[in-house]
C-alpha atoms as a printed R data frame, in Angstrom:
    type eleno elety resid chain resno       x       y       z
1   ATOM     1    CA   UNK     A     1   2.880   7.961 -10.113
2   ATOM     2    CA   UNK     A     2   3.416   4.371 -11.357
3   ATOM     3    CA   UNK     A     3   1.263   2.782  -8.024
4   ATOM     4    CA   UNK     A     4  -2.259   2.641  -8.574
5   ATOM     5    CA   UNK     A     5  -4.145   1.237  -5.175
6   ATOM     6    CA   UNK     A     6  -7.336   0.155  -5.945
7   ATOM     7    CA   UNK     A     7  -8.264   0.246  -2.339
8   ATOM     8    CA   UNK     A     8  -6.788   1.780   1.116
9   ATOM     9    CA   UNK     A     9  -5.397  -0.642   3.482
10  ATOM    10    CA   UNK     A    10  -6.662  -0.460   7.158
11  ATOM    11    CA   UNK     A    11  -3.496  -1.094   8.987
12  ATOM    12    CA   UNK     A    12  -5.795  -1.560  12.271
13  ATOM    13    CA   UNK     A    13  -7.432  -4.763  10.456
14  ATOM    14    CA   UNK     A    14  -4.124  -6.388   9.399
15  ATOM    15    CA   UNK     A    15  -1.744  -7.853  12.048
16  ATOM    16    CA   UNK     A    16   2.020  -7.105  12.910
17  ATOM    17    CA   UNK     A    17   4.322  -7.699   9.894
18  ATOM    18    CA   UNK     A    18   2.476  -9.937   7.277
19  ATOM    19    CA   UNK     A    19   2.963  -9.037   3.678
20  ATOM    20    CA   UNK     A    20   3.068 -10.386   0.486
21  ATOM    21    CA   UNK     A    21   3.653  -9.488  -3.382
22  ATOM    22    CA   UNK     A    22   1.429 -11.691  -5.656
23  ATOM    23    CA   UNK     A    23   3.854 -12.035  -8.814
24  ATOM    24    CA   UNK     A    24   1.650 -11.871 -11.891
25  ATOM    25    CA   UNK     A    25   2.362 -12.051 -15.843
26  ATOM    26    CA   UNK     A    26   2.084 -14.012 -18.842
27  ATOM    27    CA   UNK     A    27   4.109 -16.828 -19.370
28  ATOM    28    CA   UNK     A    28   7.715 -15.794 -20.367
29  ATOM    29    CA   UNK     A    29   7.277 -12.817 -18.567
30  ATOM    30    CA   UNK     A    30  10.401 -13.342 -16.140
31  ATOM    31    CA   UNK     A    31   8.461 -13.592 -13.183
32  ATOM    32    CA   UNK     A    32  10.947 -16.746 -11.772
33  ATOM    33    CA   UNK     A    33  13.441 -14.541 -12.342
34  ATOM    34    CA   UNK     A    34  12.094 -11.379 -10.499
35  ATOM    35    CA   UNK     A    35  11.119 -13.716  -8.223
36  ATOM    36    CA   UNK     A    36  14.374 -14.700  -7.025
37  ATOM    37    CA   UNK     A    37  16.096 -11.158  -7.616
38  ATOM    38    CA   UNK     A    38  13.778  -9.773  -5.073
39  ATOM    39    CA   UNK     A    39  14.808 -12.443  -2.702
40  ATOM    40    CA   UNK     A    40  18.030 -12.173  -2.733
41  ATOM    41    CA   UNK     A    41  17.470  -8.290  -2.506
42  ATOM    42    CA   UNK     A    42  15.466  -8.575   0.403
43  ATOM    43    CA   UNK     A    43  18.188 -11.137   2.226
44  ATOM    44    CA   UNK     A    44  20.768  -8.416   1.406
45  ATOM    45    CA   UNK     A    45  18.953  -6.197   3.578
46  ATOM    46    CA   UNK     A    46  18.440  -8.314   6.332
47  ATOM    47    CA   UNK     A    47  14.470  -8.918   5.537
48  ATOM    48    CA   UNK     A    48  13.058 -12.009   6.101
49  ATOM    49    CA   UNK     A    49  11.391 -13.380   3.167
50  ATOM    50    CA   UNK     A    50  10.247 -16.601   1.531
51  ATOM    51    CA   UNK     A    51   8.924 -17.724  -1.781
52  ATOM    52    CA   UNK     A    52   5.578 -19.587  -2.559
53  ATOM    53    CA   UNK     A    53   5.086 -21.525  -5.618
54  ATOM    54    CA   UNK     A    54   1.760 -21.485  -7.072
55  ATOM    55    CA   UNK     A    55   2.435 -22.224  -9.805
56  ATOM    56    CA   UNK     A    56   1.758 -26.022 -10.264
57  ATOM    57    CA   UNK     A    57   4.261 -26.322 -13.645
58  ATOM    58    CA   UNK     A    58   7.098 -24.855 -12.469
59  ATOM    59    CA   UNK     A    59  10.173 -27.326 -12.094
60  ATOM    60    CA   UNK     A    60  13.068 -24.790 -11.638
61  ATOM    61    CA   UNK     A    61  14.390 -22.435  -8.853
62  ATOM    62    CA   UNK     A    62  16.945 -20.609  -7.908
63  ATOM    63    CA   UNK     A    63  15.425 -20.668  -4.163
64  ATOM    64    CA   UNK     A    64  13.880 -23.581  -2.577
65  ATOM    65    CA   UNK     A    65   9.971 -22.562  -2.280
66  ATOM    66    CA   UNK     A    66   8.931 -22.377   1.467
67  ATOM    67    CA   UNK     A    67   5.551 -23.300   0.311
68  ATOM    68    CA   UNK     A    68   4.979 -25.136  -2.679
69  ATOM    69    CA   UNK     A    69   1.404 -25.773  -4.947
70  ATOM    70    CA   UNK     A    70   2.997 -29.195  -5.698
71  ATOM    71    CA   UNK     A    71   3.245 -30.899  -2.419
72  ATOM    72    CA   UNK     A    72  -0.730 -30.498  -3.076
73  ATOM    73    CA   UNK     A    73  -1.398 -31.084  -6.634
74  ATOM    74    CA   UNK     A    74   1.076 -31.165  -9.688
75  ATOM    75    CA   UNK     A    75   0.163 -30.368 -12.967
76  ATOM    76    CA   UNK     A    76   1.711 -33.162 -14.246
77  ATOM    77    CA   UNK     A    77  -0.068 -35.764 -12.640
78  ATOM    78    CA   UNK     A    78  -3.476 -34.319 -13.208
79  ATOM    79    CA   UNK     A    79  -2.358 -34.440 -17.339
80  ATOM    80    CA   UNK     A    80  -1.377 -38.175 -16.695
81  ATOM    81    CA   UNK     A    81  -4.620 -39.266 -14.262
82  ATOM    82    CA   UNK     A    82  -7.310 -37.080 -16.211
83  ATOM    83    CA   UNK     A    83  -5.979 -36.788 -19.835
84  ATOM    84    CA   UNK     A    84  -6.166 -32.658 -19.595
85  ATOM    85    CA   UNK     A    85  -4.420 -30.680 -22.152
86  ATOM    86    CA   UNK     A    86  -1.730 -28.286 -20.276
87  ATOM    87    CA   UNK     A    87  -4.055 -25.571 -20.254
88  ATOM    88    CA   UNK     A    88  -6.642 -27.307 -18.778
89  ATOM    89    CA   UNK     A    89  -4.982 -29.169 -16.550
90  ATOM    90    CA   UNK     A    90  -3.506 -25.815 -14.919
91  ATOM    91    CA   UNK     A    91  -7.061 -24.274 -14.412
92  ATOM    92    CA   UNK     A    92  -8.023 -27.688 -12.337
93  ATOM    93    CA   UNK     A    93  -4.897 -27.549  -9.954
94  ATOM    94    CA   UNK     A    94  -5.800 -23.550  -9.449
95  ATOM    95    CA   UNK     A    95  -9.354 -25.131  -8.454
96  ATOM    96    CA   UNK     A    96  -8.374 -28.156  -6.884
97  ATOM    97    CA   UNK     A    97  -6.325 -25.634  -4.466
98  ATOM    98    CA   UNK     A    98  -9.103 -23.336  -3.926
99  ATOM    99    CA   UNK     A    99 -11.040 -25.862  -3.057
100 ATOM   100    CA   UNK     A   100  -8.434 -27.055  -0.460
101 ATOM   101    CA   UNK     A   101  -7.425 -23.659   0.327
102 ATOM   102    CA   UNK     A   102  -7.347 -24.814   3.953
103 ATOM   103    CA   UNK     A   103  -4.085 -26.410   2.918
104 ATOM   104    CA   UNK     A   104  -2.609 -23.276   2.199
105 ATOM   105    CA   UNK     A   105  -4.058 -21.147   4.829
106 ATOM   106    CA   UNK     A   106  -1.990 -23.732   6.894
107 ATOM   107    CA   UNK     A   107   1.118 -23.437   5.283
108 ATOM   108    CA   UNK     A   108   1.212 -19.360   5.404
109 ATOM   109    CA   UNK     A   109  -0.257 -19.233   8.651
110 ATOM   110    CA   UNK     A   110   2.838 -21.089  10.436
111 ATOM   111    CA   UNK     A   111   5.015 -17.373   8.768
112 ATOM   112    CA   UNK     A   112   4.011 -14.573  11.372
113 ATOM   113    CA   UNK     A   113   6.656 -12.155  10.798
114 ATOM   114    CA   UNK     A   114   8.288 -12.621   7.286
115 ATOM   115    CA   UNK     A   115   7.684 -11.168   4.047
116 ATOM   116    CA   UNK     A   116   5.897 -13.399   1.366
117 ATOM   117    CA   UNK     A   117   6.609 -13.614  -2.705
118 ATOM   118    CA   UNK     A   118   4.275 -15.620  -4.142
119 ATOM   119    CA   UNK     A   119   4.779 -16.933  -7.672
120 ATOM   120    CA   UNK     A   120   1.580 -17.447  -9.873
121 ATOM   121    CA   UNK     A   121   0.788 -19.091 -12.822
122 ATOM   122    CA   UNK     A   122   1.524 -17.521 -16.390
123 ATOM   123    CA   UNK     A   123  -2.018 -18.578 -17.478
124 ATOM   124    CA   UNK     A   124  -3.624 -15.059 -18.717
125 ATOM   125    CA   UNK     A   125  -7.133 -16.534 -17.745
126 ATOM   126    CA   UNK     A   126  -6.850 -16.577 -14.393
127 ATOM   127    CA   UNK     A   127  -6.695 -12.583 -14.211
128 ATOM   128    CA   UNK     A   128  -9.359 -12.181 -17.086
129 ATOM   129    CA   UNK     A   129 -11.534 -15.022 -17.560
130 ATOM   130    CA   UNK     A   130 -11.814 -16.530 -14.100
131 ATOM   131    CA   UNK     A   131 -12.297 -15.831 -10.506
132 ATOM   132    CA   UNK     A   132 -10.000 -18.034  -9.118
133 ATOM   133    CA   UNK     A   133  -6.638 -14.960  -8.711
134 ATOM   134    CA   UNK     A   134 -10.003 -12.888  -7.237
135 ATOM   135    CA   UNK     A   135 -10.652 -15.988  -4.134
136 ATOM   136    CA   UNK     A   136  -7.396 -16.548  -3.491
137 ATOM   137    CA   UNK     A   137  -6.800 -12.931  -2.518
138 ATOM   138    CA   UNK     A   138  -9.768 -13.112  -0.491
139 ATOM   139    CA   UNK     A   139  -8.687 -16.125   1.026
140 ATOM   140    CA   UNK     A   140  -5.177 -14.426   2.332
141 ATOM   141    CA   UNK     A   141  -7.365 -11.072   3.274
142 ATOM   142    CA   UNK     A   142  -8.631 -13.355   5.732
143 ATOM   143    CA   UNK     A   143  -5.131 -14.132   6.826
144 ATOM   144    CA   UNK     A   144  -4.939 -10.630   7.932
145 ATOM   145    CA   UNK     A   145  -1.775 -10.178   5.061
146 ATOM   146    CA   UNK     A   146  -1.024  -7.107   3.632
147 ATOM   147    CA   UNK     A   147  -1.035  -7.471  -0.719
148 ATOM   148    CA   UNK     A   148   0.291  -5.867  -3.351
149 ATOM   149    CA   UNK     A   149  -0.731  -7.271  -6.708
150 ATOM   150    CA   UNK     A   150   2.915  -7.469  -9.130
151 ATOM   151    CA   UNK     A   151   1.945  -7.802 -12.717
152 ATOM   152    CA   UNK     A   152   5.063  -8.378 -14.829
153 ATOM   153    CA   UNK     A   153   5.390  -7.499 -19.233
154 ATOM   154    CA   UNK     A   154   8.514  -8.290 -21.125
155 ATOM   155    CA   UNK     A   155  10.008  -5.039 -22.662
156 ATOM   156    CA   UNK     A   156  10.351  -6.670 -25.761
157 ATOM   157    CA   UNK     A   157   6.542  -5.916 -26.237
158 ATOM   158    CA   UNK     A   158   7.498  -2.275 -26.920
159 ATOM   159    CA   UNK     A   159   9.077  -3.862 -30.543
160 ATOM   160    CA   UNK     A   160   5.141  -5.023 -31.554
161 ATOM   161    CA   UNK     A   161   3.106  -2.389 -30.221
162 ATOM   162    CA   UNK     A   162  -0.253  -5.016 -31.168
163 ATOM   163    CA   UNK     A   163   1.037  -7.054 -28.668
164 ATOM   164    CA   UNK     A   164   1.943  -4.208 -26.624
165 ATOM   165    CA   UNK     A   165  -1.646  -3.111 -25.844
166 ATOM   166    CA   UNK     A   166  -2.575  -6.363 -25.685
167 ATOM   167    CA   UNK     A   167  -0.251  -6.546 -22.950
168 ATOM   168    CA   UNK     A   168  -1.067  -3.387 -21.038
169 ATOM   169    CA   UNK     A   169  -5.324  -4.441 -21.398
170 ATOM   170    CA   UNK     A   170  -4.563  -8.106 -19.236
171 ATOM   171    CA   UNK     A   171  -2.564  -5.666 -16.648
172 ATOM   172    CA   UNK     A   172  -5.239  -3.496 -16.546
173 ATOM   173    CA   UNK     A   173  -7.835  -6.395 -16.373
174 ATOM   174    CA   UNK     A   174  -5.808  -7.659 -13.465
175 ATOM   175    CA   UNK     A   175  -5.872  -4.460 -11.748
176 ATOM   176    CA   UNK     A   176 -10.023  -4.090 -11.843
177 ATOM   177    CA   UNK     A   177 -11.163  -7.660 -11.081
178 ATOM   178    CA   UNK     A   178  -8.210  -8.490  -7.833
179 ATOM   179    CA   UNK     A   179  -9.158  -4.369  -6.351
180 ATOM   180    CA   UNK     A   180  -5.639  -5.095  -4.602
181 ATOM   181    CA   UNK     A   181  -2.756  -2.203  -3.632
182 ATOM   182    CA   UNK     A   182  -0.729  -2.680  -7.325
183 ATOM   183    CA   UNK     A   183   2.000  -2.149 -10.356
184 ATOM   184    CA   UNK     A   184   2.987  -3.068 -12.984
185 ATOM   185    CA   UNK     A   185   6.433  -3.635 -13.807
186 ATOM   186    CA   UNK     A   186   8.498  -3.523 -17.599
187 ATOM   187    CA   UNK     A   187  10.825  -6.897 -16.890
188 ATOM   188    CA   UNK     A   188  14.163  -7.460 -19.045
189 ATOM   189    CA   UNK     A   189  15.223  -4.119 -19.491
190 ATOM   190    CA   UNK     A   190  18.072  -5.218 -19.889
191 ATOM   191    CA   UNK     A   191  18.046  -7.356 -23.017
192 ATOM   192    CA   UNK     A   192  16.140  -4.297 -24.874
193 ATOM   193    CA   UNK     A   193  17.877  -2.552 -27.260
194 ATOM   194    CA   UNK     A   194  18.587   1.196 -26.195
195 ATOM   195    CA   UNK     A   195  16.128   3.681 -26.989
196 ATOM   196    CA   UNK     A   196  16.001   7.338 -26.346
197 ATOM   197    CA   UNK     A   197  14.492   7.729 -22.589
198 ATOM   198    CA   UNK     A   198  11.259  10.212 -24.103
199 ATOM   199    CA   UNK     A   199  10.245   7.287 -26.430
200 ATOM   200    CA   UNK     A   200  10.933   4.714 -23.486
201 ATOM   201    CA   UNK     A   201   8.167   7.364 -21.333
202 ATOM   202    CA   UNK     A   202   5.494   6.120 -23.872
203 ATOM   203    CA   UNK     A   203   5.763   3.164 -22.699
204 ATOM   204    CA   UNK     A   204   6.247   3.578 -19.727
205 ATOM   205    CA   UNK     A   205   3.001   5.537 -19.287
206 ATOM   206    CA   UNK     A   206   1.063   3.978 -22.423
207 ATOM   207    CA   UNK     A   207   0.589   6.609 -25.307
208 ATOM   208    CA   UNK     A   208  -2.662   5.048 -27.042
209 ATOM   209    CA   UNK     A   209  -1.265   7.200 -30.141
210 ATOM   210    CA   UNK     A   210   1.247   4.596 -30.311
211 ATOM   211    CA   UNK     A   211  -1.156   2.098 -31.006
212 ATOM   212    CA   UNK     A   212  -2.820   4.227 -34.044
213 ATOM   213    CA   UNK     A   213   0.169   5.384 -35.714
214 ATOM   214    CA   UNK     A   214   1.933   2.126 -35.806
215 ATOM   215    CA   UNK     A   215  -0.806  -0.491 -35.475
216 ATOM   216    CA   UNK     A   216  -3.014   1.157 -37.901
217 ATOM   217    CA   UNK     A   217  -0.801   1.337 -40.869
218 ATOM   218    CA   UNK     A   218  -0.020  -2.517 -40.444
219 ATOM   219    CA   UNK     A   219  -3.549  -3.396 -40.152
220 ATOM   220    CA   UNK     A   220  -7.304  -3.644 -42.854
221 ATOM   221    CA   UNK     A   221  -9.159  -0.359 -42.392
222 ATOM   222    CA   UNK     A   222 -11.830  -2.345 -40.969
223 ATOM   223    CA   UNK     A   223  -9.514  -2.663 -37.886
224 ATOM   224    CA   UNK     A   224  -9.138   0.942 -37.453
225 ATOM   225    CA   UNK     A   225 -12.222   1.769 -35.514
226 ATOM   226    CA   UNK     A   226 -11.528  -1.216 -33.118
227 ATOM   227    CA   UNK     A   227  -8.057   0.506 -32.456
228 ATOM   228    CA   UNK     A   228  -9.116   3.608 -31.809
229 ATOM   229    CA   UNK     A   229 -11.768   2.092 -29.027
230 ATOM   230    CA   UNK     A   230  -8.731   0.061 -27.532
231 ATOM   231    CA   UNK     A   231  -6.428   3.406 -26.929
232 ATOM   232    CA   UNK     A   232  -9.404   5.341 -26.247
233 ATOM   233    CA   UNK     A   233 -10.206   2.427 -23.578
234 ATOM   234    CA   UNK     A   234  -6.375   2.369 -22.004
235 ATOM   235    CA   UNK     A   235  -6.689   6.386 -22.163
236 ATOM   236    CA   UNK     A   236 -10.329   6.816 -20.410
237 ATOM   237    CA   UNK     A   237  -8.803   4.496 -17.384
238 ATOM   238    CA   UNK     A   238  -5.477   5.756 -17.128
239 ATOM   239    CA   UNK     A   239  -4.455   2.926 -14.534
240 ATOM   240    CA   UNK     A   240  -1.404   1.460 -16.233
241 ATOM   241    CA   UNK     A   241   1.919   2.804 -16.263
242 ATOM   242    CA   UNK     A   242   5.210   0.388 -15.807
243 ATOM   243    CA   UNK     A   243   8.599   0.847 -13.538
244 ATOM   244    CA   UNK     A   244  11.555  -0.541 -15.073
245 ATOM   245    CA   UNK     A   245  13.249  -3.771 -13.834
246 ATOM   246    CA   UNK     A   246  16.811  -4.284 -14.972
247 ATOM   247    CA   UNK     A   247  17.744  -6.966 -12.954
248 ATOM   248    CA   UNK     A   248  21.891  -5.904 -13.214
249 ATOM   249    CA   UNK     A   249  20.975  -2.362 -11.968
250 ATOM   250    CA   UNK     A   250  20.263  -2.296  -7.831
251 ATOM   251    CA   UNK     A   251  18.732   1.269  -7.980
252 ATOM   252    CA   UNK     A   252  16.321  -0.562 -10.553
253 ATOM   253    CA   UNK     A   253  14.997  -3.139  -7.878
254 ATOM   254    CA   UNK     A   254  15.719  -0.759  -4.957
255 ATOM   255    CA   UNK     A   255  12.974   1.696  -6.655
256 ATOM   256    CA   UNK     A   256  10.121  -1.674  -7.337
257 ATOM   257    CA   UNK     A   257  10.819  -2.781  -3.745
258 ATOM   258    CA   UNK     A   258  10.322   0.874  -2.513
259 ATOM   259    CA   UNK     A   259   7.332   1.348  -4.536
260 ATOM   260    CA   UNK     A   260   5.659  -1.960  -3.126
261 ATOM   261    CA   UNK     A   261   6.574  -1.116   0.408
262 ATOM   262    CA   UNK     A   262   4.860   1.915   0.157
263 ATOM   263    CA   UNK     A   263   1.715   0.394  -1.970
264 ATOM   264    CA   UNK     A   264   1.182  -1.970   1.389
265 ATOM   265    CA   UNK     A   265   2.445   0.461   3.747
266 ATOM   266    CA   UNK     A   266   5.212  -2.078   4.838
267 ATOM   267    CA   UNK     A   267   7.201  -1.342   8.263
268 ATOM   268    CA   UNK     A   268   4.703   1.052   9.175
269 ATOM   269    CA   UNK     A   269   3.553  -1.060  11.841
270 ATOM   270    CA   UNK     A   270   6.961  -2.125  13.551
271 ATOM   271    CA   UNK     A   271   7.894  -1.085  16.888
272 ATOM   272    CA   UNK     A   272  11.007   1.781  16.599
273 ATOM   273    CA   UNK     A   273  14.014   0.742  17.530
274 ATOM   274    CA   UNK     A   274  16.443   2.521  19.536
275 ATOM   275    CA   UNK     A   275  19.596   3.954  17.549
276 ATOM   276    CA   UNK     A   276  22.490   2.268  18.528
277 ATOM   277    CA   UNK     A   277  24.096   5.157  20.084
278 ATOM   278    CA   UNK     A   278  21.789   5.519  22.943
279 ATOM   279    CA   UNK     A   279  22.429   2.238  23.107
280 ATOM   280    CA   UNK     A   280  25.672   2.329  23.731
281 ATOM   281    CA   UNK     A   281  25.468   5.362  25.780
282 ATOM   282    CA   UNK     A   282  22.853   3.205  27.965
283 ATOM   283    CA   UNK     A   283  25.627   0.307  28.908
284 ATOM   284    CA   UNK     A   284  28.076   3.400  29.470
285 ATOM   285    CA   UNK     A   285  25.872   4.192  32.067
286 ATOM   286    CA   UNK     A   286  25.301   0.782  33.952
């Protein structure tokens, strides 16, 4: 099962129809562009949905953001005024809007109904280091929304399995300090060059072996024991396995849409609707 929920939701604390994916990853990622290929998916099927920028760097996108970080703070005006370095300077916008989070809580509050992707920074720190990712879903638990956590990995990781791991430990770090409905997802599947689907499963569901036969024979002996506590570590937790996004194939973004739905339970509270033959049948009548 590639959803791991952290936590049950209690459908009787949330209210009618508000959900939201928080889109996670390192920088490069492709979380823009998953982003955006979810939105257009969900406007194909007639869901109502709308992107948030957090991320206070971002300059390009394919869909105008509903809410956007930078009508608060931008990072580049926080480089110019304080002299930060990029890195810094991103850490004090994701402060500078938790400390304002009133702002945002205003800006989601006015969207009742729709469906929510929110784009977050590429900076690694904020799921590891930092508690800033951890208050911010706290701060839209409040909001009564629904959340399931999205953390994105390039598939060209599987060609360095070092970075690899390294990959699959910040997903897993994410996972245990936001304790939010979540899964992880392989991005740009489609630019990786084809493999045999058994070897792709080892990725897909981490094989720490892979990271002792390969990263073992490229490494000082003195590594080796570190290794082996690394797999033993992604093996002992067993949270992190990946779905496959190929952003040409529909079934591919069908299956992540229907695994998030389920992760938050989404629809379940809707009122049925009638089928449209009854319907018919009703004006038939009058």
């Amino acid at each position: 099962m590639y959803v791991h929920l952290t936590h049950s939701i209690d459908r009787q604390s949330t209210s009618l129809g508000r959900y939201c994916q928080l889109v996670m990853g390192p920088a490069g990622s492709g979380k823009s562009t998953y982003c955006s290929t979810i939105m257009t998916h969900c406007q194909n099927i007639g869901r109502a949905v709308h992107l948030v920028n957090l991320d206070p760097a971002a300059e390009k996108f394919e869909y105008d953001p509903s809410i956007d970080i930078k009508d608060l703070i931008s990072l580049e005006d926080v480089m110019e005024e304080l002299q930060y370095g990029p890195n810094g300077g991103l850490i004090y916008c994701m402060e500078f809007l938790m400390n304002n989070i009133d702002w945002l809580e205003d800006e989601v509050g006015s969207y009742t109904d729709d469906y929510l992707i929110i784009d977050c920074p590429g900076q690694i720190e904020l799921y590891t280091h930092f508690d800033i990712m951890k208050r911010l879903v706290e701060a839209l638990g409040r909001l009564n929304i629904a959340i399931c956590g999205v953390y994105l990995l390039e598939s060209q990781f599987v060609e360095d399995k070092s970075k690899f791991f390294a990959g699959v430990m910040s997903a897993m770090s994410a996972m245990i300090n936001l304790e939010i409905p979540h899964i992880n997802v392989m991005s740009k599947m489609d630019l990786l060059p084809k493999m045999k689907p058994s070897e792709l499963e080892r990725y897909y569901n981490p094989d720490p072996l892979l990271l002792m036969e390969d990263v073992n024979s490229k490494t000082s002996p003195k590594y080796h024991q570190l290794n082996q506590a690394i797999g033993q570590l992604v093996e002992d937790f067993n949270m992190v396995q990946f779905l496959p996004l190929n952003v040409n194939d529909e079934d591919s973004i069908t299956a992540i849409l229907s695994h998030v739905d389920n992760a938050i339970q989404f629809g379940e509270d809707q009122e049925p609707k009638e089928p449209v033959e009854e319907m018919e049948d009703e004006r038939d009548d009058d």
